[in-house]
C-alpha positions as CSV (number, residue, x, y, z in Angstrom):
1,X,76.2,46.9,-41.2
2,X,73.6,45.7,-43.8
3,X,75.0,42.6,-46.0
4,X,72.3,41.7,-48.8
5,X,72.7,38.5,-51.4
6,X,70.0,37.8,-53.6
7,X,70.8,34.1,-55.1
8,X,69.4,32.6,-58.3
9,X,69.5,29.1,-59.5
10,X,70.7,28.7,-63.3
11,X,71.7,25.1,-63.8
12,X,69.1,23.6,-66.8
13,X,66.9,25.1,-69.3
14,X,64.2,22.4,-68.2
15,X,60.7,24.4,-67.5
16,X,60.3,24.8,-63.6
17,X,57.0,24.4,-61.9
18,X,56.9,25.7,-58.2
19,X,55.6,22.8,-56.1
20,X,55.1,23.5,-52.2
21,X,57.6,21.1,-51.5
22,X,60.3,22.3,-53.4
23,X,59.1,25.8,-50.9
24,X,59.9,24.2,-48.0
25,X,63.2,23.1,-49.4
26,X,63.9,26.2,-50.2
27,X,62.6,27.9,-46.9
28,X,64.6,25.4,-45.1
29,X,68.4,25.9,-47.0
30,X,67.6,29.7,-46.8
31,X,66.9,29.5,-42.8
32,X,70.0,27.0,-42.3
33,X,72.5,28.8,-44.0
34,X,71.6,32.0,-43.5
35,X,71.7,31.3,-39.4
36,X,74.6,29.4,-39.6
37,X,76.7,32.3,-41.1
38,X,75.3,34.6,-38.7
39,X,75.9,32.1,-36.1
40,X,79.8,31.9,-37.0
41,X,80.2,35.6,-36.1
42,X,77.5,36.4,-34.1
43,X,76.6,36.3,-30.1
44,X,72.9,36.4,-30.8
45,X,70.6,36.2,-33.7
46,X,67.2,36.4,-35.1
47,X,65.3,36.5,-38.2
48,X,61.5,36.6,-40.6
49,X,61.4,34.7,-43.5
50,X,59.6,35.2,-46.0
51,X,58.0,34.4,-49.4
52,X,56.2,35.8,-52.5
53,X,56.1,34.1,-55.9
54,X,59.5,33.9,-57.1
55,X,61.5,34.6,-54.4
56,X,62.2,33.4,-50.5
57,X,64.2,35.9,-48.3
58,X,65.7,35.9,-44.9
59,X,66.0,38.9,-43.3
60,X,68.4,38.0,-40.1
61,X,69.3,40.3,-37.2
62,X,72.1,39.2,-35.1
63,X,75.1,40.3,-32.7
64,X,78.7,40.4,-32.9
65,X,81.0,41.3,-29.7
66,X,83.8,43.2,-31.0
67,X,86.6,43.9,-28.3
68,X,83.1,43.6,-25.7
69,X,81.2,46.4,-27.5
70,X,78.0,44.8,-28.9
71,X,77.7,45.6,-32.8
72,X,74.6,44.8,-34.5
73,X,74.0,43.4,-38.1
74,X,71.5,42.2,-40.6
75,X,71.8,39.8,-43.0
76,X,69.7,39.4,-46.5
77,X,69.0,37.0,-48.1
78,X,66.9,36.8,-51.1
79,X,67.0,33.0,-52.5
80,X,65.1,33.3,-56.5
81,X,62.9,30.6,-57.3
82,X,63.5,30.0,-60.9
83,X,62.4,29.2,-64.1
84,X,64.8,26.3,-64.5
85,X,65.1,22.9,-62.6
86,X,67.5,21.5,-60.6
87,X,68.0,18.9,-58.0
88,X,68.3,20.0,-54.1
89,X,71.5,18.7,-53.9
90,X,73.0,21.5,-56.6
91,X,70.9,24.5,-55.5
92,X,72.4,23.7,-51.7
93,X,76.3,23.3,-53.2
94,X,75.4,26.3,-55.4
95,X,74.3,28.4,-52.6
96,X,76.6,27.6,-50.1
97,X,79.8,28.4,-52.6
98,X,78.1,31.6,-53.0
99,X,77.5,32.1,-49.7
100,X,81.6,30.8,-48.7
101,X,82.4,33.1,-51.1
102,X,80.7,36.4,-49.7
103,X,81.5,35.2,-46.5
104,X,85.3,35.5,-47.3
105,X,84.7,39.3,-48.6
106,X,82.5,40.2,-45.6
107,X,85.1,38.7,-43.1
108,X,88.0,41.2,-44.8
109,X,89.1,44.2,-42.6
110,X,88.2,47.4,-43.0
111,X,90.8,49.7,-44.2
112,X,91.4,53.3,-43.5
113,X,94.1,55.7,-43.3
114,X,94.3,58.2,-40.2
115,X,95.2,62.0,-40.9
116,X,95.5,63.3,-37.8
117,X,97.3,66.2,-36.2
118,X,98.5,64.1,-33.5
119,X,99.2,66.2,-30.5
120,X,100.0,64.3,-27.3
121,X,100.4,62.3,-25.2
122,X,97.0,61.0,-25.3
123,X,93.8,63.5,-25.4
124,X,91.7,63.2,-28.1
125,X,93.8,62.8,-30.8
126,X,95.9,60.0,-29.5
127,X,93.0,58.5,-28.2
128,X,90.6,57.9,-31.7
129,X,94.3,56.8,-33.3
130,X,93.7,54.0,-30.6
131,X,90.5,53.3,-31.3
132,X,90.6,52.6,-34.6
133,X,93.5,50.9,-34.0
134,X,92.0,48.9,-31.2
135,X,89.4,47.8,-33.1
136,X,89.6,44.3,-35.0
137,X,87.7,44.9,-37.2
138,X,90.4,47.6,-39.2
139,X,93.4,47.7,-40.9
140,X,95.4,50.8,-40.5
141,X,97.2,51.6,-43.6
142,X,99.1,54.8,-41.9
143,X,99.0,57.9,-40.0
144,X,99.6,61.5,-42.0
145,X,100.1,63.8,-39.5
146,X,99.4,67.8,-40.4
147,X,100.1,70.8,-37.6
148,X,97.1,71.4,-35.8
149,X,96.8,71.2,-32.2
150,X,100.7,71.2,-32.3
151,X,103.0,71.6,-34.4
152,X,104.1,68.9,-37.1
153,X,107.5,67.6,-35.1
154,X,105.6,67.1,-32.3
155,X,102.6,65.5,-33.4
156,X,104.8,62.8,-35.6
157,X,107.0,62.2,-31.8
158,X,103.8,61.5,-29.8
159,X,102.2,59.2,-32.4
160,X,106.0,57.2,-32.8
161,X,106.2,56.5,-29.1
162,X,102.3,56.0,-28.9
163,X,103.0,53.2,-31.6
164,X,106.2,51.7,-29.6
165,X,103.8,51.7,-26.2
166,X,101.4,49.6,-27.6
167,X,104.0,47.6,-29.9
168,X,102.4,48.5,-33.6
169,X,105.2,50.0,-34.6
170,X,104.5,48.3,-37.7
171,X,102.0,51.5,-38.8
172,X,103.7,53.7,-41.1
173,X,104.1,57.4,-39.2
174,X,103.7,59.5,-42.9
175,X,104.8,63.7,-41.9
176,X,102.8,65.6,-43.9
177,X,102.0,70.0,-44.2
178,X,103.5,72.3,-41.5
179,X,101.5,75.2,-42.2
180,X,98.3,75.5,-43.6
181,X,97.7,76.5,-47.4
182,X,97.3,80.5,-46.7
183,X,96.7,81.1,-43.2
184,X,99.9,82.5,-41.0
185,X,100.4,83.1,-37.4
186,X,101.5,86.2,-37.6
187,X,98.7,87.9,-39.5
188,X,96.1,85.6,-36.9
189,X,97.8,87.9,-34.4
190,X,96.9,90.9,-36.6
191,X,93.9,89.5,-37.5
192,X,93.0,88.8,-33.6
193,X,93.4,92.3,-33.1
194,X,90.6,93.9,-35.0
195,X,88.4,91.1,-34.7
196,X,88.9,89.4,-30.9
197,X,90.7,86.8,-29.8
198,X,90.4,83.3,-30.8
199,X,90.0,80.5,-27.8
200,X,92.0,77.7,-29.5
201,X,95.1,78.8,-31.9
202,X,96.3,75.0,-31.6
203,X,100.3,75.0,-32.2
204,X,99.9,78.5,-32.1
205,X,98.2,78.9,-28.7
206,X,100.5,81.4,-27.1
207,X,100.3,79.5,-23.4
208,X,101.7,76.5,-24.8
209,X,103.6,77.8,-28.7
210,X,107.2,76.8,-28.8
211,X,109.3,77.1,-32.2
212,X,108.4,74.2,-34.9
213,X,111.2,72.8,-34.6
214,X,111.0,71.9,-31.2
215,X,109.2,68.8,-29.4
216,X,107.9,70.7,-26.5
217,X,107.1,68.0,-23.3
218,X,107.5,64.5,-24.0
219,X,106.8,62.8,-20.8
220,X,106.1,59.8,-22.7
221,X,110.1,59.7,-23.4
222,X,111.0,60.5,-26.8
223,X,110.7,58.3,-29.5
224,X,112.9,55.8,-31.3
225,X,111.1,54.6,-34.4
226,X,111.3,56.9,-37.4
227,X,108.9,58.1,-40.0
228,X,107.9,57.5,-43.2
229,X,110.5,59.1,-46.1
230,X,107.4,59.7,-48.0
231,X,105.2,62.7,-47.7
232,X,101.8,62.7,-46.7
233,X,100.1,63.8,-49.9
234,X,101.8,60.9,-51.9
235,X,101.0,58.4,-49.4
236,X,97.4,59.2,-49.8
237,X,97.6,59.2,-53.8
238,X,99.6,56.0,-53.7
239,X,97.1,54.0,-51.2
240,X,93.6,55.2,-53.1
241,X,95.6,54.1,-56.1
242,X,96.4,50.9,-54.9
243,X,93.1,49.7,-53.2
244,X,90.4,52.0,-55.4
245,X,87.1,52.7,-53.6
246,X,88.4,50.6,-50.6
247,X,90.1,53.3,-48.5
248,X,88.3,55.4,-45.7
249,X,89.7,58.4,-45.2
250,X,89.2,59.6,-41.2
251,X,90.3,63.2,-40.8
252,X,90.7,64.2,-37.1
253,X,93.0,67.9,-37.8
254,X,92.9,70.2,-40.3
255,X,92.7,69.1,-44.4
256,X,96.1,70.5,-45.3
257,X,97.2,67.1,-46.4
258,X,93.6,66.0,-48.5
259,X,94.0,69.4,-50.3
260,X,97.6,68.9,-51.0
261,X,96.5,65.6,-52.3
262,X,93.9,66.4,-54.2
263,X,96.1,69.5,-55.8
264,X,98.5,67.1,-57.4
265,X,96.2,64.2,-58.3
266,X,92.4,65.6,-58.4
267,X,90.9,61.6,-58.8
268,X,92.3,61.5,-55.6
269,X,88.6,62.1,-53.5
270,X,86.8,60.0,-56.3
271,X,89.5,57.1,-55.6
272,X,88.4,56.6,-52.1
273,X,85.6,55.0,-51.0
274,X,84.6,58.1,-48.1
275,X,85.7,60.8,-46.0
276,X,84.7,60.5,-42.1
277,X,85.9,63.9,-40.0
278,X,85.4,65.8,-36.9
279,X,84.5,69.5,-37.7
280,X,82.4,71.7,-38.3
281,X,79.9,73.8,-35.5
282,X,76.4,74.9,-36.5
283,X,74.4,75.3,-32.8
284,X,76.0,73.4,-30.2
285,X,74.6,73.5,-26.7
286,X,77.0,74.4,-24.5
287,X,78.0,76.9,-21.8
288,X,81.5,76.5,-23.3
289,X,83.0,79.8,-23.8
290,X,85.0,79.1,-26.9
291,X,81.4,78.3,-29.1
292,X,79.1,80.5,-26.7
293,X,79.9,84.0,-28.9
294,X,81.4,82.1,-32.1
295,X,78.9,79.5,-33.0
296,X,80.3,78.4,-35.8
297,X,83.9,78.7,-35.1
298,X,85.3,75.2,-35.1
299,X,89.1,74.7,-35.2
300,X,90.2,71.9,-38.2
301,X,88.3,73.9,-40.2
302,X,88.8,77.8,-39.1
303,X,93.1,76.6,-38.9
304,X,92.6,76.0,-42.7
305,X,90.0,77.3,-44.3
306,X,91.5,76.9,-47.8
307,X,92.2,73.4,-47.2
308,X,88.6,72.8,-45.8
309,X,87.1,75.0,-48.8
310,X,88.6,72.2,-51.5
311,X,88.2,68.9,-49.5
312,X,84.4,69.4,-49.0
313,X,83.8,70.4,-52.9
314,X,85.7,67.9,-53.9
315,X,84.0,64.5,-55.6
316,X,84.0,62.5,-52.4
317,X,81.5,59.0,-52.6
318,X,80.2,60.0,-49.1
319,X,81.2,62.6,-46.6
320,X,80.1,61.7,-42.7
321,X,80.6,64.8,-40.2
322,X,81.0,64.9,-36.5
323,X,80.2,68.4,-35.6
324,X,80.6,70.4,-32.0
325,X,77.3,70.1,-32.0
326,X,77.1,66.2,-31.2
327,X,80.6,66.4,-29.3
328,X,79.1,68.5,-26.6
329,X,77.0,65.9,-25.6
330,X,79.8,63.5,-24.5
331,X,82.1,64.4,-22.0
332,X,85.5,62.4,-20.5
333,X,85.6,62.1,-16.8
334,X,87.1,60.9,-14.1
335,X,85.2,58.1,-13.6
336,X,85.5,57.0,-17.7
337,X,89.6,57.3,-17.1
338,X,89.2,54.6,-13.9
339,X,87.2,52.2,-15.5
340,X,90.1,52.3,-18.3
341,X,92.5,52.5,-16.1
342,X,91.5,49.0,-14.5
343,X,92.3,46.8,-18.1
344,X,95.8,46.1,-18.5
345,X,96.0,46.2,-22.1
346,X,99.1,48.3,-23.6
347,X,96.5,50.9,-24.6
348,X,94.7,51.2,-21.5
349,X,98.1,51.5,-19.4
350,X,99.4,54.0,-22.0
351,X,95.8,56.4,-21.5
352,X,95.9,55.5,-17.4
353,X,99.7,57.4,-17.5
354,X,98.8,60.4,-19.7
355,X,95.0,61.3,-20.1
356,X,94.3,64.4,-18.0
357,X,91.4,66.3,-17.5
358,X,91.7,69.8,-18.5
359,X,89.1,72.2,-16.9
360,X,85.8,72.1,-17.0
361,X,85.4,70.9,-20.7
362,X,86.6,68.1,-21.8
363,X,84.9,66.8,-24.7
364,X,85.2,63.2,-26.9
365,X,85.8,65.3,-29.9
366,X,88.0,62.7,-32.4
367,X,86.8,59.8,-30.6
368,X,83.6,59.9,-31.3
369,X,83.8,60.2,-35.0
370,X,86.5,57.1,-34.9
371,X,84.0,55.3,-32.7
372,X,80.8,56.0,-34.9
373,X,82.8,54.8,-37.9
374,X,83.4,52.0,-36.2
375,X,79.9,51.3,-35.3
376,X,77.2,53.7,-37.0
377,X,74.5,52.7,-34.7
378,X,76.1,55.1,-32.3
379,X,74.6,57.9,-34.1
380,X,70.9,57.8,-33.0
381,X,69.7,61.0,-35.3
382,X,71.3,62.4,-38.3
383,X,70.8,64.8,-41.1
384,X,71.7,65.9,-44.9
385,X,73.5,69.1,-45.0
386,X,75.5,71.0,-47.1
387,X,79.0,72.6,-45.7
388,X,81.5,74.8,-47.2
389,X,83.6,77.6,-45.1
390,X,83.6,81.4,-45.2
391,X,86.9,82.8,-46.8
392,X,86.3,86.5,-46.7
393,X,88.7,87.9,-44.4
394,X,86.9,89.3,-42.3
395,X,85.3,88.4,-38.8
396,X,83.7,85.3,-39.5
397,X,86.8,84.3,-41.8
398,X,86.9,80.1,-41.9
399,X,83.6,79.9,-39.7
400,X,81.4,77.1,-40.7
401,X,78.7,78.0,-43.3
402,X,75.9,75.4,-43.9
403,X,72.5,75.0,-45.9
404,X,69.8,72.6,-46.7
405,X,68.8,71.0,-50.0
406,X,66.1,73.9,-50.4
407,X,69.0,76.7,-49.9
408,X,71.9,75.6,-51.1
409,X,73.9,77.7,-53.5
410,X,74.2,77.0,-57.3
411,X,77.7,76.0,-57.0
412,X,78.9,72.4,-56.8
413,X,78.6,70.7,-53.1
414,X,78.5,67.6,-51.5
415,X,76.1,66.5,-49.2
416,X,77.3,65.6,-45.9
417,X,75.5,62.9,-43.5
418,X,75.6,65.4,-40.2
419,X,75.8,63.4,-37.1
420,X,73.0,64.8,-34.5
421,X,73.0,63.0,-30.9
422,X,74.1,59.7,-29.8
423,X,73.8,56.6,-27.7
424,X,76.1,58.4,-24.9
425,X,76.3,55.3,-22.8
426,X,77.0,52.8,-25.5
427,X,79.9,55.3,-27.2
428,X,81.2,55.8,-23.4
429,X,81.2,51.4,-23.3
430,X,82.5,50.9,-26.7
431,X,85.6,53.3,-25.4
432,X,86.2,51.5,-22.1
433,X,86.2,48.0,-24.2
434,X,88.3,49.1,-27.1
435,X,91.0,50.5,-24.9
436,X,91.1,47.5,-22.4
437,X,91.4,45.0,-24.8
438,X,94.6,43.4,-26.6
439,X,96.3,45.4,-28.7
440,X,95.3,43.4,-32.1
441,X,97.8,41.6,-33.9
442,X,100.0,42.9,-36.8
């Protein structure tokens, strides 16, 4: 995070001659304040000053622990020398209202809504629901839930009884779209017959489908909380409306429930202030047979290609993508369970019960996008793309299709900050630390 104030005195039309003394008043209020903000939140901190005609800055690096995981900072602050006079005493209670001030606004919470397509118990999508939730730093306006890796029923019970495990049953479960926009089982099955089989159906997966209407396994015990009367779509429009360009949008499943929202109010992208989501493949490295002959076959996108098609022409401020390609590089084990096993938070009891490893491949997929929201310095490289999805029916029907600035098509796209490779051992310590600490309060 990058905070930057530049201050400006305006108290008297006197003429104001620079003296080197009224420098090193300056230099000094700058360097006091500046550290002792940064020294309120911060575990560590350091900082340059400097000064040109006209202007004094501080440019202040510092630390702050968040539930144990280090976050790092900067703080800028540009103090103009000006053209009028005034005392010492009024530039210092001028700048430290200013600073009290931006200090209130900075200490807000972040606020985001979750849609997820919450299968469970835990595994990844639980799991980055708990991690933003985890976090302090956030303030969870609601969960809208869509069918993807299970059906809609299901999803909404696991999230419920997640909620009521760690006691913030106080989030607002919002159901949203039960099928996607076009796509149908039925003609997948078709489909899957001229063109191969598909490794992931999600809620459709025939090893694990069971009607809609049923819960499936709930070894979590079944929920007693409700959900939201209101539909997903509405909840969306009604939030962006009521906290404009304040709203981050993390999308973890399919985009039934953005398109659906953007189909009845199109300010709806424009109205938030960005889009975060896991999808999208390109080239990942991996022995994985699902991606090894389908490249750029990634579920939340492929499920509902439609969907996908609108939300990423849409009008967003800023779109941030955690492709397959950067979740193959992280990897849940055994030995990442244990070491949350050992807190005794609500969380970390709920994930030491019911996170399995399945197979050989078990990747951080949602979890890594909710952790590198939380703290971008995760991402380590990263890249400017442009990503739409193929909707000719044929084989490559709702694969991934990307190009550069130098490529791209005529028609309207966003660009897309592309998440390339990480800090694996940071991400894999932020997880253990968000998970093993107190559930936040209300």
């Amino acid at each position: 995070m990058i905070l930057r104030l530049r201050l400006n005195w305006l108290f008297t039309n006197q003429k104001y001659s620079e003296t080197r003394d009224d420098r090193q008043r300056a230099t000094f209020m700058t360097i006091s304040i500046a550290f002792g903000l940064a020294y309120a939140y911060a575990e560590s901190a350091h900082g340059i000053i400097t000064h040109r005609e006209g202007e004094i800055t501080c440019d202040l690096a510092f630390a702050i622990l968040d539930a144990g995981s280090t976050i790092r900072n900067r703080l800028i602050i540009s103090i103009g020398l000006p053209e009028v006079k005034m005392t010492f005493r009024q530039r210092y209670l001028l700048t430290t209202a200013v600073l009290l001030t931006c200090t209130i606004s900075w200490g807000q919470k972040r606020k985001i809504i979750i849609d997820q397509d919450g299968a469970g118990p835990a595994g990844t999508d639980q799991q980055s629901i708990l991690l933003l939730i985890q976090s302090p730093q956030t303030e969870v306006l609601g969960i809208t839930i869509v069918t993807g890796d299970q059906w809609l029923k299901a999803e909404i019970a696991h999230t419920l009884r997640m909620l009521e495990i760690i006691g913030r049953t106080d989030i607002p479960v919002v159901p949203g779209a039960e099928y996607p926009l076009v796509r149908r089982k039925e003609e997948t099955e078709l489909w899957e017959q001229r063109y191969g089989s598909v490794a992931w159906l999600g809620a459709w997966t025939p090893r694990f489908y069971h009607p809609p209407d049923d819960l499936g396994d709930m070894p979590e015990g079944k929920p007693t909380t409700k959900p939201a009367d209101e539909d997903a779509a509405h909840f969306l429009i009604r939030m962006v409306h009521k906290f404009p360009h304040e709203i981050t949008i993390y999308e973890g499943g399919p985009k039934t429930n953005l398109a659906l929202a953007m189909s009845i109010d199109p300010e709806f992208a424009g109205m938030a202030k960005e889009l975060v989501f896991m999808g999208a493949s390109m080239n990942p490295q991996t022995t994985d047979p699902e991606f090894v002959d389908t490249p750029r076959r990634e579920f939340n996108l492929w499920f509902d290609p439609e969907a996908a098609h609108v939300v990423l022409h849409a009008p967003w401020k800023k779109i941030v993508c955690t492709p397959v390609d950067i979740s193959v590089k992280t990897r849940l084990s055994s030995e990442l369970i244990d070491r949350v096993k050992a807190g005794n938070s609500p969380a970390a009891r709920y994930i030491g019960q019911y996170t399995h490893l399945h197979g050989e491949y078990n990747f951080l997929w949602d979890e890594l996008a909710a952790a590198a929201w939380l703290d971008p310095s995760l991402i380590t490289k990263k890249e400017a793309r442009f990503i739409d999805v193929n909707l000719d029916k044929g084989y490559s029907y709702g694969d991934t299709v990307t190009w550069s600035d130098w490529n791209k098509p005529k028609v309207e796209l966003q660009p897309v900050e592309v998440q390339d490779d990480l800090d694996t051992e940071r991400f894999y310590k932020m997880f253990v630390d968000l998970l093993t600490a107190p559930t936040p309060p209300k």
